[in-house]
Backbone as CSV, one residue per row, in Angstrom:
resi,resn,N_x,N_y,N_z,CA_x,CA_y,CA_z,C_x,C_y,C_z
1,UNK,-10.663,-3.326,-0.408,-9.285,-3.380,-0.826,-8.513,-4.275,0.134
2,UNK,-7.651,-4.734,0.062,-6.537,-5.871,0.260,-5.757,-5.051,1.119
3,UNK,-5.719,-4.015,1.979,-5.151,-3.099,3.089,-5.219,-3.939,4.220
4,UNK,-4.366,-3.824,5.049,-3.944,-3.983,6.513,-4.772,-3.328,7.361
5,UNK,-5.283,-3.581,8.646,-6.357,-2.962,9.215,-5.560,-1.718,9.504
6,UNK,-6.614,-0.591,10.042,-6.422,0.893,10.079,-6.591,1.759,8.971
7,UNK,-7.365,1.293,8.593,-7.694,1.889,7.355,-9.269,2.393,6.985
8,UNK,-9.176,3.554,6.507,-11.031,4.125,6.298,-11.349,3.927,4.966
9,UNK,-12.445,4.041,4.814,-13.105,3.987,3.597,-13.555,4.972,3.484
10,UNK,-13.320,5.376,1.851,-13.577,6.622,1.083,-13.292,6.545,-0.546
11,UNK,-13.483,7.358,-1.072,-13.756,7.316,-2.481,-11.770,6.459,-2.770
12,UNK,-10.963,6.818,-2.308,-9.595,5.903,-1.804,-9.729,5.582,-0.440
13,UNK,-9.513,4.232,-0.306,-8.820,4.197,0.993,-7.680,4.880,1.600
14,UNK,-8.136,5.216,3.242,-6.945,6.280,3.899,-6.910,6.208,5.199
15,UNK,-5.675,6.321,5.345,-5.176,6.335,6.737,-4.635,7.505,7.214
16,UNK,-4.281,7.964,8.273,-3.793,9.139,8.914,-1.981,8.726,9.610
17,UNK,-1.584,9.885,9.383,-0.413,9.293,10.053,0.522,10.812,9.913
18,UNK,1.041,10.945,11.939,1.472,11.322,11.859,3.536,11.832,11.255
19,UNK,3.593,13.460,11.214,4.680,13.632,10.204,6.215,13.216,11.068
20,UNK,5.741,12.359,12.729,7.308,12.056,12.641,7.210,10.612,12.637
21,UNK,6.136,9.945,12.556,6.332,8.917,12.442,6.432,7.745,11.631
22,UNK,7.282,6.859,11.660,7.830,5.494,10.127,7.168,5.043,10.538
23,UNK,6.158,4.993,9.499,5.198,3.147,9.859,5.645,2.368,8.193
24,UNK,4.676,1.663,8.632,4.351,0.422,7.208,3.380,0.138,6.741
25,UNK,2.764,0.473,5.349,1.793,0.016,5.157,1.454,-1.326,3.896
26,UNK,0.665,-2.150,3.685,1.169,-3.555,3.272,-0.304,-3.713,2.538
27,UNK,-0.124,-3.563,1.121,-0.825,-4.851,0.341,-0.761,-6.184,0.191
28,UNK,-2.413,-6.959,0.753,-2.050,-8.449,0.329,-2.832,-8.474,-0.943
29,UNK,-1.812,-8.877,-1.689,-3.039,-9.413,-2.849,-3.850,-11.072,-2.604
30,UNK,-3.159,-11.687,-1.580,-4.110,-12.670,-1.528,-4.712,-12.890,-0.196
31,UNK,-5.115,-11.625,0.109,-6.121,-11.458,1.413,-7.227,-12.080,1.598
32,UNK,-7.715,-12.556,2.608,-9.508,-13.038,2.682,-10.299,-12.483,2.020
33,UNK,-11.242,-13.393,1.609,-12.408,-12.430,0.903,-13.048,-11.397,1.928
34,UNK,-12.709,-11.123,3.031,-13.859,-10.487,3.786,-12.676,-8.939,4.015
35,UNK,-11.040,-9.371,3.415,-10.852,-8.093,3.116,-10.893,-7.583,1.643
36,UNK,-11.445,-7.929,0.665,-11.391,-7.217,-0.604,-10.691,-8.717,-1.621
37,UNK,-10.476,-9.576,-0.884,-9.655,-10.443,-1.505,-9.952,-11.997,-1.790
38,UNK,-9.280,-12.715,-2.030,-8.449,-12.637,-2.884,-7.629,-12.390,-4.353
39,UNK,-6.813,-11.671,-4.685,-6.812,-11.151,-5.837,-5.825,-12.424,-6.960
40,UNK,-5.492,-12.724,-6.346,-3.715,-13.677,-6.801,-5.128,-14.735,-7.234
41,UNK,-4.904,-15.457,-8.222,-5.689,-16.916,-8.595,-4.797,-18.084,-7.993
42,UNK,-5.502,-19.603,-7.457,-4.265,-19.975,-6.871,-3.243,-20.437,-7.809
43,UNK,-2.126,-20.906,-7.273,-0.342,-20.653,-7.166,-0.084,-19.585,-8.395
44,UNK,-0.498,-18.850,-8.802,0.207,-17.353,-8.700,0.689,-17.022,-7.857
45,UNK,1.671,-16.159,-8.023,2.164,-15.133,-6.869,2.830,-13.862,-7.806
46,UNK,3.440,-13.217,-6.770,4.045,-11.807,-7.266,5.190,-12.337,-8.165
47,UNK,5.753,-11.676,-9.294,6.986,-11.940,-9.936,7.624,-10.686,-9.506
48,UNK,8.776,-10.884,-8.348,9.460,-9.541,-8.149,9.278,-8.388,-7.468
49,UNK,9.690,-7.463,-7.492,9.120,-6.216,-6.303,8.119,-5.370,-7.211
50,UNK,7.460,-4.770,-6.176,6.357,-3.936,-6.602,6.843,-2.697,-7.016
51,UNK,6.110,-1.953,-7.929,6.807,-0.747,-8.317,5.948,0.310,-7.296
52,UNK,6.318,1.029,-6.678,5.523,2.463,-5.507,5.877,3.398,-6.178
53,UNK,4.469,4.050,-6.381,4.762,5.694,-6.884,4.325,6.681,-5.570
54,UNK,5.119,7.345,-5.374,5.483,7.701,-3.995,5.745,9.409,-4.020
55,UNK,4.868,10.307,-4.252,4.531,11.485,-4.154,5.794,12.514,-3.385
56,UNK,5.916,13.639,-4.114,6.870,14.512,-3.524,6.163,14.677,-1.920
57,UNK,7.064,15.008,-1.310,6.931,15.194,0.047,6.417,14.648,1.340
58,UNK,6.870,13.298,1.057,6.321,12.365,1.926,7.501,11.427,1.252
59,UNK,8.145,10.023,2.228,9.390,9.450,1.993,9.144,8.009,2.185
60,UNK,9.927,7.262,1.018,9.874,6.150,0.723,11.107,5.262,1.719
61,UNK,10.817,4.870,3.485,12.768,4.200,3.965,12.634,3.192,3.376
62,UNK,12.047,2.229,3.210,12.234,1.189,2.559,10.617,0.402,1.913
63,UNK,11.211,-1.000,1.668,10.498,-1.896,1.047,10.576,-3.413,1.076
64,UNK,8.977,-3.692,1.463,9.589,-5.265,1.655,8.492,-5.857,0.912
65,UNK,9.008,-6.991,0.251,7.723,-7.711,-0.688,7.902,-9.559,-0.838
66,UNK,7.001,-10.119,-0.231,6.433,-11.620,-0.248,6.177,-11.837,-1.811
67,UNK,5.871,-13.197,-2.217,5.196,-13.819,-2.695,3.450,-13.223,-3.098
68,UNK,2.946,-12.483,-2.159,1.828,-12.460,-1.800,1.430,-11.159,-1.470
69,UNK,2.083,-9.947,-1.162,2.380,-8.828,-0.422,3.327,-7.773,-0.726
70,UNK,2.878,-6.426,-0.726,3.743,-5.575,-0.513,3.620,-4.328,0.704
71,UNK,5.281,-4.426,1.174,4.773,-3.353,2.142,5.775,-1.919,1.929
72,UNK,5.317,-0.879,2.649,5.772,0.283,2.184,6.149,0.742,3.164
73,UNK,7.324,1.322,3.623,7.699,2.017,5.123,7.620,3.475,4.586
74,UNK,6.856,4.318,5.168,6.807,5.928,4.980,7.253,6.611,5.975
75,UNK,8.406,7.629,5.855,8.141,8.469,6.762,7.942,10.002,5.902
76,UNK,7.914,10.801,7.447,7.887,12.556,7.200,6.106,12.885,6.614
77,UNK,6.271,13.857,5.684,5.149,14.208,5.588,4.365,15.579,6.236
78,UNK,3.576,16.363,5.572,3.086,17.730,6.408,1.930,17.473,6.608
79,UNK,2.089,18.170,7.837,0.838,18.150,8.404,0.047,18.896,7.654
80,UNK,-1.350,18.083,7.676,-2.209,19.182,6.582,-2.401,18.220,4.927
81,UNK,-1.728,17.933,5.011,-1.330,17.235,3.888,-1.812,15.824,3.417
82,UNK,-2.275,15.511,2.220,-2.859,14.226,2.026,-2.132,13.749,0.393
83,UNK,-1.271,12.577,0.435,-0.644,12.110,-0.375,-0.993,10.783,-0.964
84,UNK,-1.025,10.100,-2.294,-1.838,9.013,-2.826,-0.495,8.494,-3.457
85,UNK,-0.749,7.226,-2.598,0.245,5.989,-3.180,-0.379,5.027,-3.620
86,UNK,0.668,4.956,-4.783,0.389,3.549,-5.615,0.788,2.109,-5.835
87,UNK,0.382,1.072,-5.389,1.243,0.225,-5.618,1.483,-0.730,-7.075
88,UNK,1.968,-0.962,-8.049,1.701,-1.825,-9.313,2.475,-2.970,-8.635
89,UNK,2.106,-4.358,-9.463,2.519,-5.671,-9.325,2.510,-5.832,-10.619
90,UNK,3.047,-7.139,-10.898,3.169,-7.891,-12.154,2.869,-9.236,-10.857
91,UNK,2.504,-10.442,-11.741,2.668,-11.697,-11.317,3.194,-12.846,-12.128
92,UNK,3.399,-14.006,-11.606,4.290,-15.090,-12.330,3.536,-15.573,-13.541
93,UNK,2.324,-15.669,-13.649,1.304,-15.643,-14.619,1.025,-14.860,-15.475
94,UNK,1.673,-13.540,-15.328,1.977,-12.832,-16.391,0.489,-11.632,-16.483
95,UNK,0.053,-11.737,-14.787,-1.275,-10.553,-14.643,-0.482,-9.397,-14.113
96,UNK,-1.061,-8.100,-14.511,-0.867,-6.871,-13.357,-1.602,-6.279,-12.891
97,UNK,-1.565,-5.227,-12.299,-2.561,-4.511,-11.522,-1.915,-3.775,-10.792
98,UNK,-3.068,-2.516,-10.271,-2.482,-1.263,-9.169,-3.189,-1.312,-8.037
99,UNK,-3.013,-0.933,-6.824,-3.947,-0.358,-6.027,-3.707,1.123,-5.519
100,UNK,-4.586,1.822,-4.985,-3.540,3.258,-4.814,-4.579,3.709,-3.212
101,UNK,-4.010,4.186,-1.964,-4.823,4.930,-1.059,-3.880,5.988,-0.765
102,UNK,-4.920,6.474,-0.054,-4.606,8.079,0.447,-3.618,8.455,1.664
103,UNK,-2.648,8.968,1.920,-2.243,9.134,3.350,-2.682,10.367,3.939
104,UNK,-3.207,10.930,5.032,-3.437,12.217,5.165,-2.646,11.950,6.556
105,UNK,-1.696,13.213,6.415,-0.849,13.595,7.351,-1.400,14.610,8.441
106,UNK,-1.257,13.953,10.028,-1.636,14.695,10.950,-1.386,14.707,12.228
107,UNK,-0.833,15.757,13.149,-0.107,15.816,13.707,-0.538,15.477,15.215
108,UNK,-0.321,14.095,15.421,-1.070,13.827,16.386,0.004,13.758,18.075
């Protein structure tokens, strides 16, 4: 998958992260092949922001999205807890697609 390093492999990709901390996590769709990528054909790009489906109990602060990329700022979250985000795109070419990984919350 097209993930930012820190990331495990599993039936979803997943990362850990603890419940006070905002991070970011960032799809490239036109990542190296040696991360899952590239997905974008060339000069495609994204048309617009990505849509995040973003699970009760865990928080969406913001959103930032490239040409090429989307990223997701999360905070909160319980410990104990493992939440699956999704990201959808559309592109200027008129393709879409999802990707979705796991967050498991833990209180480090």
């Amino acid at each position: 998958m097209m993930l930012k390093t820190g990331f495990k492999e599993g039936p979803l990709p997943w990362i850990e992260k603890d419940p006070g901390a905002v991070l970011d996590y960032t799809i490239d769709w036109n990542a190296a092949a040696t991360q899952g990528g590239p997905w974008l054909a060339p000069g495609d790009s994204l048309a617009g922001a990505a849509i995040w489906t973003v699970p009760t109990g865990i928080s969406k602060s913001s959103q930032v999205d490239t040409t090429s990329a989307s990223t997701i700022w999360l905070s909160g979250g319980t410990a104990g807890m493992s939440y699956t985000l999704t990201c959808k795109i559309a592109t200027s070419a008129g393709r879409s697609d999802e990707r979705s990984f796991l967050v498991v919350v833990k209180k480090r």
